[in-house]
C-alpha angles and dihedrals in degrees: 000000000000105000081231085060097048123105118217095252085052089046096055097042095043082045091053092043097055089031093055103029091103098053116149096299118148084253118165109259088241086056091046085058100062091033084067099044098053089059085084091071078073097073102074086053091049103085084048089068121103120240095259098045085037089056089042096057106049094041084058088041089065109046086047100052106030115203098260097058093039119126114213094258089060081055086054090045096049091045092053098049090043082065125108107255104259110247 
């Protein structure tokens, strides 16, 4: 899916997808890594999102990933759904 072709409905499922997929599963580290890394996929669906999921999901961002364990990517994250929905 091109972020340009995603409804709003497929944006915010495809975001929490990539956004959850690392939970709090018994996964390998190694696994945890790439887990991680795909999340950034997610930035070009973020300003699909609308307001509410968008809230949602960085309110449950952060509690998941408190500032001290974050990647830079998660900072990237954070900062895209802290945005102001574009239109």
């Amino acid at each position: 899916m091109a972020a340009g072709d995603a409804s709003p409905a497929d944006a915010a499922e495809a975001t929490g997808l990539l956004l959850r997929a690392e939970d709090d599963r018994p996964w390998p580290m190694d696994a945890r890594w790439m887990l991680v890394a795909a999340q950034r996929h997610a930035l070009p669906l973020i300003p699909l999102l609308p307001a509410p999921e968008r809230q949602g999901l960085l309110l449950e961002y952060r509690k998941r990933y408190p500032r001290f364990r974050r990647l830079p990517v998660q900072n990237e994250i954070l900062q895209a759904l802290s945005r102001e929905p574009r239109g």
